[in-house]
N, C-alpha and C positions, 0 to 999 in steps of 0.2 A: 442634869445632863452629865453624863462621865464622858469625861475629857483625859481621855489617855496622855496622850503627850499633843506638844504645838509644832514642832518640826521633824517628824521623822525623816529617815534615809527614803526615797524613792524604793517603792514595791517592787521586787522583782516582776512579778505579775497577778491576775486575781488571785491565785492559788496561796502565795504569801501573804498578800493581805488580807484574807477570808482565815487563813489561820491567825492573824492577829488581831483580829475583829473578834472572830470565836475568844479569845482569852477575855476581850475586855467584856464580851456578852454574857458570858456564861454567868459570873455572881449576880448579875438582875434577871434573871431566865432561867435558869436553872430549875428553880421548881416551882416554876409558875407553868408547868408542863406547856409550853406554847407551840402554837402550828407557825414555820418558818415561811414566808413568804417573797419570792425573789420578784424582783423587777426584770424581764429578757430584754436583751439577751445577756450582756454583759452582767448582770445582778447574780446571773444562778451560778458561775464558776465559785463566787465569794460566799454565795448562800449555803453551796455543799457545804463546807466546811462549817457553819454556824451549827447547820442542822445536827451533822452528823455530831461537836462537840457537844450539844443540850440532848442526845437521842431523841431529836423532834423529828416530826415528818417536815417534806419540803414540796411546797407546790408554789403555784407563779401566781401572780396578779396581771392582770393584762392591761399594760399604760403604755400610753403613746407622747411623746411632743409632739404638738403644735408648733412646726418650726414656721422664722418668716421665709416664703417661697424664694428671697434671692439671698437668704442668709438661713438656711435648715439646722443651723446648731441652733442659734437665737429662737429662746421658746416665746410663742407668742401666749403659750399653756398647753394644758395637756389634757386627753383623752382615758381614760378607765374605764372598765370592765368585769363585772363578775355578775358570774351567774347571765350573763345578758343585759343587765342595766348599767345604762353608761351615765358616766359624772365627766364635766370638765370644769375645768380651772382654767381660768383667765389672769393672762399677764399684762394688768391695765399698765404701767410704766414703758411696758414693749409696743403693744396695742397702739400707745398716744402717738407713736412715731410712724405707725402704719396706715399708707395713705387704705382710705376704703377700708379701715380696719374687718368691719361686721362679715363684709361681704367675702374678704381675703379669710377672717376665722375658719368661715362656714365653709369654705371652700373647702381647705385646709382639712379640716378635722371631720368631715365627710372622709374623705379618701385615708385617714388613718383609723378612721372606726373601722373601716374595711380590712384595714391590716390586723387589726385587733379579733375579728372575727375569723383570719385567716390563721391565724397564730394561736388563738386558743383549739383552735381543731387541731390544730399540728401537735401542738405541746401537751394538750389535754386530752390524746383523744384514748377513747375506752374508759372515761372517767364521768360521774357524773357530775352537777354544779360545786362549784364551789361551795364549802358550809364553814363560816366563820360567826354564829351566830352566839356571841358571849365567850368568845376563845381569847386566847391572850396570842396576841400574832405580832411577832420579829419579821419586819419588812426590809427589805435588803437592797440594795443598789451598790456597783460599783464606783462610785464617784457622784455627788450632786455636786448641779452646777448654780442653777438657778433655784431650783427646788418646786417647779412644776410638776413633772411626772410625780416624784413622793407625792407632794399635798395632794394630786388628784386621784392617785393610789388609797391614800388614807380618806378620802370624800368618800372612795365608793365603797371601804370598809366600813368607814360608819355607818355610813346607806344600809349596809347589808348585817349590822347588830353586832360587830365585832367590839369585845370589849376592851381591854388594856390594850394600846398598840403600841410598841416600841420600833422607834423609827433608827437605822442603824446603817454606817457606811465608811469607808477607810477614809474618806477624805471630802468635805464639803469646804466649796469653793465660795470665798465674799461672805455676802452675809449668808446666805444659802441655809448654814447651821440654825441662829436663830429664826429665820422663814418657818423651816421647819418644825422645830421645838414647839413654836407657839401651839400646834396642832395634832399634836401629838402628848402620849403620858411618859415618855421615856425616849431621851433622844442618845443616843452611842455615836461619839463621833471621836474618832484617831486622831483627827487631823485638819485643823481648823488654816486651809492653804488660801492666804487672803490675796496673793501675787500670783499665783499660777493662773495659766491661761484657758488651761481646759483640764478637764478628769485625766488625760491620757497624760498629762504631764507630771503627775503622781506617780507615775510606773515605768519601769524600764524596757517593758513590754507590755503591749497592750492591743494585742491582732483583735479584731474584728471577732464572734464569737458567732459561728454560722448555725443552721436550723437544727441539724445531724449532730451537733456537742449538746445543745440545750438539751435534743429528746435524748443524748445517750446517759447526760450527767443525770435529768431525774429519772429517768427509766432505772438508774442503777443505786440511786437512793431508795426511790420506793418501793426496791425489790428489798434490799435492807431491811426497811423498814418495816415489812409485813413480818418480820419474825424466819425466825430458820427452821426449816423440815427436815428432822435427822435421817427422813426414808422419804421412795416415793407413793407410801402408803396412805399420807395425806391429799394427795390428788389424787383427780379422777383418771379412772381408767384408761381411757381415749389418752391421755397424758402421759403416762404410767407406760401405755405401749412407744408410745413415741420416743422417749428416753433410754428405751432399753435399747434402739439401732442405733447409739449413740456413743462418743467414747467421753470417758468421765470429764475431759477438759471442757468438751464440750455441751456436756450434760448441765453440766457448774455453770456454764458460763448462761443459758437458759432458762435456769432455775428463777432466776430473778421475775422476767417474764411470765413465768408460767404461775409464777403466786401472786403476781399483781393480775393475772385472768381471773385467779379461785377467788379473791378478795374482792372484785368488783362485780363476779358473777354474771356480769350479760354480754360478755364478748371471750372469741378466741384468742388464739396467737398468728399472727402472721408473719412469717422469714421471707424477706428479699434479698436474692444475690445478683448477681449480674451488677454489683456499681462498684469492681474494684477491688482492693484485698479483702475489704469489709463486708460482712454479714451481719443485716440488720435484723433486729425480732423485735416485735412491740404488741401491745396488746393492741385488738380492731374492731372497729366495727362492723368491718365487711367482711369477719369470719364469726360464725356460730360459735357460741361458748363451749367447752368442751375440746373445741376442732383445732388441730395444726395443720394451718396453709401455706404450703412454701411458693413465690410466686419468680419470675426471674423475669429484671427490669433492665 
């Protein structure tokens, strides 16, 4: 386990501590070329940074808690996702205290597979399943508390044939750290915080991370990460015209987009305006490959 230090200063925010996660990552990762994998929403602000320091790609795992219905931070376990097959993980010590345990579970983790499935269309969309099959994959989380969602993250990577997994986070809470280790081949932990009361008390800021930063943070990794086009001779045509009524700020700033369309080959581009100073672009499914559809919401 690398154990950077036991008390650091309080994170300014993910952003700080995803670049000092990146340092203590990079000598175990480095050239084990690995696919970076965050936890949402909170996980992918810290994941950019890992990714971008190892030049790994970065894509999400789809984990839910299981929280208890009159106490939602307290995991009862947690819910994952890839590819479509879901693993959970049960917190028998949380569990023993919950009257109707079985029946509260199921309840429970019904209506957050549902968000799981909502959330990988949002986060994932224009992409196909996930493929971690024999990859070395850096999973990422803003803070572990309990160490639910991880373990149930890494159940449905192994499910799904991922090889080395290095489990990595600024700061795990209680025993949280060894929970985790045990199940993992590589555990990266900052910050072994045995008194703090939640993840957020690690950070001097810590807002809420809504739907529109998760798709804008990977939408602008994965654009990175497909490599750079000196011209627009590498795309298609239909593209190629679209760029030219365009001014260079704005041309750059779409480029990303328009190579994450060539590279996944079975969808367009879509631009929505109408939400405000911000103009969205994303790869879709509801536009033909090839095509720009600008739509106003």
């Amino acid at each position: 386990m690398k154990q950077a230090h036991e008390e650091p200063h309080r994170y300014a925010d993910r952003a700080d501590a995803g670049r000092q996660l990146a340092i203590a990552v990079h000598p175990i990762a480095a050239q084990l070329n690995p696919v970076v994998l965050a936890l949402p929403r909170g996980g992918v602000p810290v994941a950019v940074c890992v990714a971008e320091a190892l030049g790994a790609p970065l894509d999400v795992v789809m984990v839910r808690k299981v929280g208890v219905p009159e106490c939602p931070e307290l995991a009862m376990g947690a819910v994952a996702s890839i590819g479509g097959a879901m693993e959970t993980v049960r917190n028998a010590k949380v569990l023993a205290d919950v009257r109707n345990a079985d029946a509260v579970f199921a309840r429970v983790a019904e209506r957050e597979q549902e968000e799981l499935v909502r959330r990988e269309r949002l986060y994932r969309e224009g992409l196909g399943p996930l493929e971690v099959s024999g990859a070395t994959v850096v999973i990422i989380d803003d803070g572990v508390a309990t160490g639910a969602t991880m373990l149930a993250a890494v159940a449905a990577l192994r499910k799904a044939g991922a090889g080395r997994i290095i489990a990595a986070a600024p700061v795990f809470l209680g025993p949280a750290a060894g929970t985790v280790q045990a199940s993992v081949d590589e555990l990266v932990n900052l910050w072994s915080a045995r008194d703090l009361p939640a993840v957020g008390s690690a950070y001097r800021s810590f807002d809420q991370v809504p739907d529109a930063e998760v798709r804008r943070l990977l939408r602008d990794v994965r654009g990175r990460s497909l490599g750079t086009m000196t011209d627009y001779s590498d795309l298609p045509e239909s593209y190629r015209a679209y760029l030219a009524g365009l001014d260079d700020s704005t041309a750059a700033a779409l480029m990303p987009v328009l190579k994450q369309s060539v590279a996944g080959g079975e969808h367009g581009v879509l631009i929505t305006t109408g939400l405000g100073p911000d103009t969205q672009a994303e790869v879709s499914s509801e536009v033909p490959f090839g095509e720009v559809r600008e739509t106003v919401r």
